[in-house]
N, C-alpha and C positions, 0 to 999 in steps of 0.2 A: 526539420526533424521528420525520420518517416515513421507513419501509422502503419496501427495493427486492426484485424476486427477482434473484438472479445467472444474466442472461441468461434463459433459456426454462427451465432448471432449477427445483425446487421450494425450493427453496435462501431462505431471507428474511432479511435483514440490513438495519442500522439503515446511513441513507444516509450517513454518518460512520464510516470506520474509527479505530480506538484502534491505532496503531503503538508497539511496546515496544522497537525500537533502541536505545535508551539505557538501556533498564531497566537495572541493575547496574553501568552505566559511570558516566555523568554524573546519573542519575536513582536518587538512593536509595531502600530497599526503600518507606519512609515516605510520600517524593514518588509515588511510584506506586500506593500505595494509595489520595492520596489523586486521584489522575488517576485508578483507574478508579473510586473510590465516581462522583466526579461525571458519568464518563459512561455510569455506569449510572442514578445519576438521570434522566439529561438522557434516555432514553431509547437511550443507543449501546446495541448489541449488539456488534458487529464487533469482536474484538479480534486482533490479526496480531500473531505472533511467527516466530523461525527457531530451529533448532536452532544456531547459530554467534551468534547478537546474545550478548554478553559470555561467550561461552564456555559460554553453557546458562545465565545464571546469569537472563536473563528470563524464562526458559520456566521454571526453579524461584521466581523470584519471583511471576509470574504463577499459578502451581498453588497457592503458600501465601496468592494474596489469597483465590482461587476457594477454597480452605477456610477463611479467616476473615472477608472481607468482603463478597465478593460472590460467589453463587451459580453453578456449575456452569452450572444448568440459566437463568440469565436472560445467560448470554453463548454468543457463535456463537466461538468458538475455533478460528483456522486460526494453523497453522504452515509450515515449510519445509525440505527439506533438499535436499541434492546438490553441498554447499560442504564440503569437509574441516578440522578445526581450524588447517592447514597452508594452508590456503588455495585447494588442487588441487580440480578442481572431480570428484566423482564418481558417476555416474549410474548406475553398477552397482546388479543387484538385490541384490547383498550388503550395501551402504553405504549403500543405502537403508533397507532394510527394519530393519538395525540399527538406523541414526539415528531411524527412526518409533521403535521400540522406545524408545528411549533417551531421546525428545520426550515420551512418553507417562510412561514414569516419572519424569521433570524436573514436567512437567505433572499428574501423581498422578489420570490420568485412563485411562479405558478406552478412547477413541476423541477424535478432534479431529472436528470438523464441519468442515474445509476442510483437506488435505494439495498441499502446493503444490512443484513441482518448484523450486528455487532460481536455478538458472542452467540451460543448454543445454550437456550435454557431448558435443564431436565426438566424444571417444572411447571411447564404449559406443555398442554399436547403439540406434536412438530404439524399438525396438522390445521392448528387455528392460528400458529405463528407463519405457517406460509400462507394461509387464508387471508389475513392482513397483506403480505405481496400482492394474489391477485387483485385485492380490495384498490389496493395505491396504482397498478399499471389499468382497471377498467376505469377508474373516476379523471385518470389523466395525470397525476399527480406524481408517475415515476412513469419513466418509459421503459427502462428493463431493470432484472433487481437477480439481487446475488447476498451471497452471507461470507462472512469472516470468521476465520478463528473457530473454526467448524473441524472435527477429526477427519477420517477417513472417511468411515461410516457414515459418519452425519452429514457429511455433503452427499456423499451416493444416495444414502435413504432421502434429503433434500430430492433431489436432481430429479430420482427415480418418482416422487409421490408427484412433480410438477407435471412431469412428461404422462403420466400415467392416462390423463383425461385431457380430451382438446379445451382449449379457455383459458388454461392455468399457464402461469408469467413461466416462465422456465426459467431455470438457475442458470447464469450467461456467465458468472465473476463471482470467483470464489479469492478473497484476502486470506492472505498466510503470512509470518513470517517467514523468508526463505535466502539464502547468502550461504556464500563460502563456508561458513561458520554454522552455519543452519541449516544442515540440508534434509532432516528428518519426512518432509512436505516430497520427498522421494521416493521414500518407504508404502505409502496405502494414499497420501492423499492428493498427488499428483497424477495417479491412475485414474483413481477414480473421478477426477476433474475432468481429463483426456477424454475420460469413456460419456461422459456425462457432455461431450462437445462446449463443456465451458472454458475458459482462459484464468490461468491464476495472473492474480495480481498482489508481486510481493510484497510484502513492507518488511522497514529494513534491510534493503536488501546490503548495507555496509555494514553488518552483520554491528549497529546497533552503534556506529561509529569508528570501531575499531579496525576496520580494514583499510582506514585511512592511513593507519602507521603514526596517528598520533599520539598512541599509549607506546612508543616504542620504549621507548626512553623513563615511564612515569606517566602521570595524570596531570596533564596541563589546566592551569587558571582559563578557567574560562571553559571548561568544556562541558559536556555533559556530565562525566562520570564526578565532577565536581563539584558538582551541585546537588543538592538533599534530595530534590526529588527524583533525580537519575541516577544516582549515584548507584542502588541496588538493583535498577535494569541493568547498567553497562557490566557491572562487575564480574556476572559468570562467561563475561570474553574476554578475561584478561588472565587467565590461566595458559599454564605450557604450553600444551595442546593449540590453543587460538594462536599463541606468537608464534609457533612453527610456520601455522598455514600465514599469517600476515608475514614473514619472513619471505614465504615464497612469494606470496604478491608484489611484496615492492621489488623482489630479484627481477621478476617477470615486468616492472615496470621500468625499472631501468633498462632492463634490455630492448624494450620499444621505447626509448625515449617518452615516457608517458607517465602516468603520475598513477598511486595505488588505488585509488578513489576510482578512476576510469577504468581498469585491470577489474577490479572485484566487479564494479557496476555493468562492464562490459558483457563480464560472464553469465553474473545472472537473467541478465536480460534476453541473452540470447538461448536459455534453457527451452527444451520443448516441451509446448504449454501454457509458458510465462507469453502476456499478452503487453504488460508495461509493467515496473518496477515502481516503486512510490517513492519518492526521496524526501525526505523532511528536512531543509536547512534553517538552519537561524540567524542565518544572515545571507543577501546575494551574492555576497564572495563567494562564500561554499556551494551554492547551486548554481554560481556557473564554471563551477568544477566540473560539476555533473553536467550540465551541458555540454562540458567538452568533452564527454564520452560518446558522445552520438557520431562522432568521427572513426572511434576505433572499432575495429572488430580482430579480435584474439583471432593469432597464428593455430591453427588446429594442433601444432606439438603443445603450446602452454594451456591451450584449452585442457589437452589431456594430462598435462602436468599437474593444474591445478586440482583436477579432476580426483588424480589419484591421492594428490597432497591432503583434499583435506576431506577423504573417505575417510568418515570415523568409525566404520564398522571395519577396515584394514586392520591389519598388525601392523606396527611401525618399531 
């Protein structure tokens, strides 16, 4: 698999992120061991967790592969906090600096290689929530850090207070969701990432499962949208609008002998900006789907094809 750096940072990562959302919910300890042997094979480094995905229980499943199956030192390890087990979102340097603490001995590690802010909270100053960053990259305990699920502004004004004095970690990875389906991260928040020499890194980039062409037909047994707790993520991609552009992705799939999975993953990966894509599977079938997209790269007419297909600010 080939590497990217994240943004202007020294930072190198396999162009495929490993997503562990599921780990401990719908992904057993077993299924996941055997998702990352193969995307350690395949070349992934990137593997993304939070401290709140099943309650810690992927950051402790994750630390028990990294000591029985795969190596510490052949994976790039980021995490997240600033979500409470209650839900509150909290960006204090106390809630912070604990939850690092508390990632790291889930993780049975001395440092993560990416610490990522989780959400944007109004209420702590942005200036004692990045203060905990410099705090975690000067004690050793993160070597570079980045925030999620942050707007425009708030990554600029991020980016900008980091750069502003020498010392301070700089914003390297910014998380968004971003897909065919999603492409809002276009609009303020991808510039201001660019300007900011950081790298997005999307989640979801199969616009939440459905670029797969699995809801073509209905909502299959077994999938996400089928289940309680997904069931009201998946659903705002299963309107008109979302089938049209899944329409054109598997037309475009068949046309390259290639599967819709690889089409949608291809595209956004190769967005400029995007540094690695995250994929979340719950089983290693499905993620070595996506490993078979490291093969393709979109003819420049279907890029612009899709491009325009699934502009939702167009008239159609």
């Amino acid at each position: 698999m080939k590497e990217r750096h994240v943004g202007r940072s020294g930072l190198v990562v396999s162009r495929l992120g490993l997503g562990t959302m599921t780990w401990g919910q719908d992904t057993e300890p077993d299924e996941a061991a055997a998702q990352l042997i193969a995307f350690a094979d395949a070349g992934g480094t990137l593997v993304d967790t939070a401290d709140v995905y099943s309650d810690g229980d992927a950051e402790r499943i994750l630390g028990h592969l990294m000591r029985e199956t795969v190596g510490r030192d052949e994976l790039v390890v980021s995490t997240k906090a600033a979500i409470r087990p209650d839900g509150r979102y909290d960006g204090s340097r106390r809630h912070l600096l604990a939850a690092l603490d508390a990632s790291l001995d889930r993780l049975g590690v001395d440092y993560v290689d990416l610490w990522q802010l989780h959400v944007y909270d109004p209420a702590t100053p942005l200036e004692e929530t990045l203060g905990a960053l410099d705090e975690a990259v000067a004690s050793g305990r993160a070597r570079y850090v980045g925030v999620a699920n942050f707007t425009g502004w708030q990554a600029a004004k991020a980016a900008a207070w980091q750069r502003a004095w020498p010392g301070r970690a700089p914003v390297v990875a910014v998380q968004a969701e971003y897909s065919l389906l999603s492409r809002d991260p276009e609009r303020e928040l991808l510039p201001a990432v660019r300007d900011a020499d950081a790298a997005l890194l999307p989640w979801s980039p199969l616009g939440r499962g459905v670029l797969t062409g699995k809801y073509r037909t209905g909502i299959p047994t077994g999938s996400r949208a089928a289940t309680a707790h997904f069931a009201e993520f998946v659903q705002p991609f299963l309107d008109e609008e979302c089938a049209r552009i899944v329409e054109s992705v598997v037309t475009a799939a068949e046309g390259l002998n290639t599967t819709p999975l690889a089409v949608a993953l291809s595209w956004v990966r190769d967005r400029p900006g995007v540094a690695a894509p995250i994929v979340g599977a719950r089983t290693a079938g499905q993620l070595g789907q996506a490993l078979a997209s490291e093969a393709l790269t979109l003819p420049d007419e279907i890029r612009r094809a899709l491009d325009d297909v699934s502009d939702m600010t167009a008239a159609h």
